[in-house]
ZABAPA-588378 format. One record per atom (N, C-alpha, C): x, z, y. Coordinates in steps of 0.2 Angstrom, whole numbers, plus 5000, padded with zeros to 4 digits. Layout:
XZY;...
***
This chain:
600554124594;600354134601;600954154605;601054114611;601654114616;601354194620;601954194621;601954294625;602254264631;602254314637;602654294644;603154294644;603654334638;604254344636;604754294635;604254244631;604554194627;604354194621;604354264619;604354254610;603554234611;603554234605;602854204599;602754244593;602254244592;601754294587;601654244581;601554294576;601554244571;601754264566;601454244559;601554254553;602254244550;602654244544;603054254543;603054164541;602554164537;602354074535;602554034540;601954054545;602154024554;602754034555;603254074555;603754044557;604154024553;603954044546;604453974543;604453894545;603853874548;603653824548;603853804553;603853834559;603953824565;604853824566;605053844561;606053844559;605853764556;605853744551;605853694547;605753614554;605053634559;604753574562;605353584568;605653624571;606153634576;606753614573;606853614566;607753594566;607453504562;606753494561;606753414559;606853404567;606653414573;606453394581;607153364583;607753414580;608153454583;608853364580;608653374573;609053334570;608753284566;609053224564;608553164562;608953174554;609253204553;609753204549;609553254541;608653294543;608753334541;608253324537;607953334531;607553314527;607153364525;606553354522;606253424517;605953394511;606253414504;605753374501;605653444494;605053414490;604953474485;604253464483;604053484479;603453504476;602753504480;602253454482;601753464485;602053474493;602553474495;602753504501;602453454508;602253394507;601953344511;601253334510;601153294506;600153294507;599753354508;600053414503;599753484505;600053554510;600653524509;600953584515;601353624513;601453634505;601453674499;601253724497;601253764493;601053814490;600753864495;601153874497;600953934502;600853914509;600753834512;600853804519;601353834523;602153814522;602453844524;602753774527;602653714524;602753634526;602153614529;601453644531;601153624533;601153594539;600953524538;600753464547;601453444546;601853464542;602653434544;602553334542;602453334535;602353234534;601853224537;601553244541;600953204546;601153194554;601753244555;602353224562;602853184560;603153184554;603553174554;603753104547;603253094545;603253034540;603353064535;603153034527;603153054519;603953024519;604652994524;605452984522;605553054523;605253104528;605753154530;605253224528;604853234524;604353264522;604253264515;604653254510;604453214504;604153254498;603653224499;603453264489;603653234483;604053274480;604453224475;603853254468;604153214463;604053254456;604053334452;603953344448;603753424445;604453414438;604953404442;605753404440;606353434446;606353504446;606753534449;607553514449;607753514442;608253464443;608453404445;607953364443;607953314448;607753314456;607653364456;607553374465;608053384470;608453454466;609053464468;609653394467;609753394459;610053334462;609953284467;609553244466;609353214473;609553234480;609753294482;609753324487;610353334488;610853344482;611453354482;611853284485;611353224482;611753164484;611653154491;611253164493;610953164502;611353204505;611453254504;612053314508;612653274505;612753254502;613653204501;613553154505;613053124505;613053044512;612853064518;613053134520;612853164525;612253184530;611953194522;611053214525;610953294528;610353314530;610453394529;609653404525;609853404520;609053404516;608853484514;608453504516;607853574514;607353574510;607753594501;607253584495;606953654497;606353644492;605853674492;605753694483;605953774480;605753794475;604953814475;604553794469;603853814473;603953894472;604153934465;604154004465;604954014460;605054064462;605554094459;605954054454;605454054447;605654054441;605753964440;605353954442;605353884443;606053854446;606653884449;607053854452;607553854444;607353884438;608053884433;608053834430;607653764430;607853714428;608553684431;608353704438;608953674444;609553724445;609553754439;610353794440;610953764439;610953734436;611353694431;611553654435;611353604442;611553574447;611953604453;611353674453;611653734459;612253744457;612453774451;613153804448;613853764447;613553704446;614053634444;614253594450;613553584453;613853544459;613953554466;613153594466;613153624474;613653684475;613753734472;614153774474;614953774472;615053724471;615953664468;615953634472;615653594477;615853514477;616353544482;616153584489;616753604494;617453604490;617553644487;618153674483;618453614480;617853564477;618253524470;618553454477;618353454482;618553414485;618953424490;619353494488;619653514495;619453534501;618953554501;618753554509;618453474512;618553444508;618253374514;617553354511;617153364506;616453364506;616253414506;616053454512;615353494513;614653464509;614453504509;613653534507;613153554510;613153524515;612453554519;611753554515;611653594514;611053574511;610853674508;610153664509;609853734511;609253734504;609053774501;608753804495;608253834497;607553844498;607153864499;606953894493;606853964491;606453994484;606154054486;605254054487;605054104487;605054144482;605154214480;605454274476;605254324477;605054374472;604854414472;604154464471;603954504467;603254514467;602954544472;602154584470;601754604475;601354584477;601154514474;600554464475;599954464471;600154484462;599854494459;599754424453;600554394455;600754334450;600754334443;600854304441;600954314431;601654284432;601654294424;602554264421;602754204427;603254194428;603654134431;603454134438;603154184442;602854204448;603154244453;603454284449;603754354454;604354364453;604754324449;605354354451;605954364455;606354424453;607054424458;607354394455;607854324458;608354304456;608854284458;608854334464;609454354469;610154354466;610154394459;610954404458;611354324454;610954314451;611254234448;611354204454;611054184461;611354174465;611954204468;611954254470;612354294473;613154284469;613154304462;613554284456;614054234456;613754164459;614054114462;614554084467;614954084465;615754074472;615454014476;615254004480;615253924484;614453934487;614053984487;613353984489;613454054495;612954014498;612854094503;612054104502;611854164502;611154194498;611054234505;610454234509;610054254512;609354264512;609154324514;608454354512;607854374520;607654344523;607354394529;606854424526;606854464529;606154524530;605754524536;605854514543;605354494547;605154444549;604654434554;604554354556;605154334560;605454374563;605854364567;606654314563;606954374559;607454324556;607054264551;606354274547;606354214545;606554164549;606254164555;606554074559;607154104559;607554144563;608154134566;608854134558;608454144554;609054124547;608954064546;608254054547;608053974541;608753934546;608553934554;608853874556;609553874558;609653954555;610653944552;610653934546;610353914541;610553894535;610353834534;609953814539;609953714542;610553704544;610953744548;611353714550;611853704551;611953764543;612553764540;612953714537;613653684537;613753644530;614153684525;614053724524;614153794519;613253754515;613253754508;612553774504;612053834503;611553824506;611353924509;610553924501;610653984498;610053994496;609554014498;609054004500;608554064507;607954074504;608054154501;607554164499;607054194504;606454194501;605854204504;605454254500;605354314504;604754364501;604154364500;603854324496;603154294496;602754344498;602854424495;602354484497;602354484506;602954444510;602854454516;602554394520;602354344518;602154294518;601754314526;601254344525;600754364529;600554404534;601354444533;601654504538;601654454545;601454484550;601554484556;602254514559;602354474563;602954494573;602954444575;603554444581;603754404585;604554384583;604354304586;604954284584;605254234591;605854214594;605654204602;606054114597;605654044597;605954004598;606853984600;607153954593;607853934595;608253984595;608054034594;608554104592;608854074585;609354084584;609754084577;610054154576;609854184571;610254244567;610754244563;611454254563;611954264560;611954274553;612054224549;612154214543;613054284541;612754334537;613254364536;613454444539;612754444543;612654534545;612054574545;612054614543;611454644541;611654694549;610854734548;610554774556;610154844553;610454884557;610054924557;609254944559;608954974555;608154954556;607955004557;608255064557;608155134558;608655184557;608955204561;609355274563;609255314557;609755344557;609755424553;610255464551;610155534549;610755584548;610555604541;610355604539;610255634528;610555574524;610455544524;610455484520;610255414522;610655374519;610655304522;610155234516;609655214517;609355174513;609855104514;610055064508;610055014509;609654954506;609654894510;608854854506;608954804510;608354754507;608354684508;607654644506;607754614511;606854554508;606154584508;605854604501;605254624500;605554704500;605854724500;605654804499;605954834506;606054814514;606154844516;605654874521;605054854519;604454894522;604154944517;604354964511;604455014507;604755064511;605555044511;605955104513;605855114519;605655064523;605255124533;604855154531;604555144527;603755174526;604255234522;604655234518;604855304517;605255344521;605655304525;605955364531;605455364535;604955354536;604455404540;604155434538;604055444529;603655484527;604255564526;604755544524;605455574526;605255624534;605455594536;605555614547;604955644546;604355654543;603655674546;603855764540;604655764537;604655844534;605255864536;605455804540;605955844543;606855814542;606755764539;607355714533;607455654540;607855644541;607955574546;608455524541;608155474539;608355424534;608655364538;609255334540;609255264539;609155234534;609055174539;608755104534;609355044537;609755024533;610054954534;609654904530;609454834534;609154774531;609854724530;610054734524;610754694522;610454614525;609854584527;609854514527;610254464523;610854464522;611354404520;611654464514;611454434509;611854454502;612654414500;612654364504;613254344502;613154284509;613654294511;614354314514;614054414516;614354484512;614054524513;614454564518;614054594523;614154624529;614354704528;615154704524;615454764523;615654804530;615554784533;615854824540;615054884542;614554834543;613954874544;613654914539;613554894531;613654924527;613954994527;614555004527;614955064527;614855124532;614855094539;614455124544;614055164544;613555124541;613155164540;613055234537;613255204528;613455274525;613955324527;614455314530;614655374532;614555394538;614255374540;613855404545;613355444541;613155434537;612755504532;613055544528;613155514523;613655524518;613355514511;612755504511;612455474505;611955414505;611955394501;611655324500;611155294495;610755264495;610255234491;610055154492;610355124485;610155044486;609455024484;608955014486;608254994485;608254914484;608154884479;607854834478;607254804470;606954744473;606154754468;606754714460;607454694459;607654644457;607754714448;607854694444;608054744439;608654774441;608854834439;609354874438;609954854436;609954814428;610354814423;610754754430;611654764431;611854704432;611654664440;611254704443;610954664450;611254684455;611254664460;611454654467;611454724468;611054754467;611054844469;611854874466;611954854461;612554874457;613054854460;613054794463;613954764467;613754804473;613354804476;613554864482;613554934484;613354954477;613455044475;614255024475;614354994470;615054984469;615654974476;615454934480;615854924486;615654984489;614955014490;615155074494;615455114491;615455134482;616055204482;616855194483;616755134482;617555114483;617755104491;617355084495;617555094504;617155144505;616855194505;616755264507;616855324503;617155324498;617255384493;617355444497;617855444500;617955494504;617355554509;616955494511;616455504515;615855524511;615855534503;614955524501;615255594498;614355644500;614255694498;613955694489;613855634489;613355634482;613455574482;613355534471;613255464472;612955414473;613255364475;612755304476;612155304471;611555314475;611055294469;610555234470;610155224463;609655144466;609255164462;608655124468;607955124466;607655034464;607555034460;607454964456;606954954451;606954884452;606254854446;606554884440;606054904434;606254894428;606754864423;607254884419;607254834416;606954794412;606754754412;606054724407;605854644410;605454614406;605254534410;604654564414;604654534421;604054554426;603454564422;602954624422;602454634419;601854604421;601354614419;600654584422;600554614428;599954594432;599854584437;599654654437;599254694434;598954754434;599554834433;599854814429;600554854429;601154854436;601154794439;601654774445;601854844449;601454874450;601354934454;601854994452;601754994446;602255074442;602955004443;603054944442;603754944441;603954934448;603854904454;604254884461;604354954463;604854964466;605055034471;604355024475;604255094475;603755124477;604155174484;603755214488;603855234496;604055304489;603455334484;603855394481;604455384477;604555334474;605055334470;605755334474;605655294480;606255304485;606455374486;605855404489;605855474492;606255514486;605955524480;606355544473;606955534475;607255494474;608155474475;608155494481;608155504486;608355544491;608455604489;607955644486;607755724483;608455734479;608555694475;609155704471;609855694475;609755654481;610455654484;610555724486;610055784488;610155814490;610655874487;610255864479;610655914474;611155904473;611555834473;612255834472;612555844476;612955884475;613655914482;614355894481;
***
């Protein structure tokens, strides 16, 4: 729904969708293909009505071969297509590693700079839907891990369109994950906006301690700095959006301006993206931090059944806890 503003309302789906039918309009050059992504719309109708505008060439449903998909897509970004795979779920994309790591995230490099990679990764991620094995996972940091990729996460409706349609329209190779648990969140988003691939935003002020996060867990941690502010605790919240190209300038900012910090993410503990940026911030703010960097994270263990999922994602209590502890360290 159009507002007087400009902006439009609309679900997180909705505006993925609404990025994807704006940058096919926009460019002929730009493809989507993946898993069910045309006749049905996909998994989650996030390509829905797109092969019915826009024809089963620029729409395409391919086969139940992730490797083969990306490949494909790798050859189309070398003959200068701009193609938009589609992961149906997280787990599903580790067939296609092996393509990601060797070709798409080398070819710039292997060819000196004169073949680009345009080409964009769609991979819904994450739990809190109530998925089984091969459903819910985070598998942000294998990507992030990777020299030649840029890994982006939105959390609102808003940057959903405004990232998708800078990682269309990048020739830099973009991952872009999708929070499946936010799928069905509501806001506005204004049409043709692009969001800078590479800076994270503040998404609430504060003077105690500084939350940092991304994707699905950042409506955890508002929901805990207000539970916070309602005893008297004022929390920032930084939403890193873009894990890689990572926004050290705003990052740091932030914590020293409080002096303590906490990385929330739903991904494991053991080795993840939480841990390289506890690590960058005691290294560019030691000076500044009253108490260690700490993190609040998925288990380590393989994502659990659907009925357990509760006890392992960061929780609004288990954040508030790590806060309670920044406290005592002096």
């Amino acid at each position: 729904m159009s507002t007087a503003t400009g902006t439009t309302t609309a679900t997180m789906v909705q505006a993925l969708n609404a990025a994807l039918r704006d940058s096919l309009r926009a460019d002929t050059d730009v493809h989507v293909l993946g898993e069910d992504v045309g006749t049905l719309g996909g998994v989650f109708r996030v390509t829905d009505g797109l092969a019915a505008e826009f024809g089963p060439d620029r729409c395409l449903d391919t086969p139940l071969a992730e490797a083969g998909i990306l490949g494909t897509a790798v050859g189309m970004a070398m003959y200068g297509l701009r193609p938009v795979v589609e992961m149906q779920f997280d787990a599903f994309a580790y067939p296609a590693f092996e393509q990601l790591a060797s070709h798409v995230a080398k070819m710039r490099n292997r060819t000196g700079g004169r073949l680009p990679l345009p080409l964009t990764i769609r991979v819904p991620y994450g739990g809190g839907i109530g998925g089984v094995e091969h459903h819910s996972d985070s598998s942000e940091a294998y990507y992030a891990h990777t020299p030649g990729l840029h890994v982006v996460t939105p959390a609102t409706v808003a940057d959903s369109y405004g990232l998708l349609r800078a990682a269309i329209a990048s020739d830099d190779p973009v991952v872009f994950l999708e929070p499946k648990r936010l799928y069905w969140s509501s806001g506005e988003f204004t049409p043709s906006a692009v969001a800078p691939i590479g800076r994270a935003v503040v998404r609430r002020p504060g003077t105690a301690a500084t939350l940092l996060t991304y994707g699905p867990s950042l409506p955890v941690c508002l929901r805990a700095a207000e539970a916070a502010s309602a005893a008297g605790l004022e929390l920032a919240v930084v939403d890193l959006r873009s894990l890689v190209p990572f926004d050290d300038e705003t990052v740091c900012a932030a914590v020293r301006a409080t002096g303590r910090a906490v990385v929330v993410h739903e991904a494991t503990g053991f080795g993840g993206v939480g841990a390289e940026i506890a690590a960058r911030v005691s290294e560019r703010c030691f000076h500044h931090l009253a108490a260690p960097v700490l993190r609040v994270t998925g288990f380590d263990i393989p994502y659990p059944p659907p009925l357990l999922e509760h006890h392992h994602l960061p929780s609004v209590d288990r954040v508030l806890d790590a806060v309670a502890r920044l406290q005592w360290e002096q």
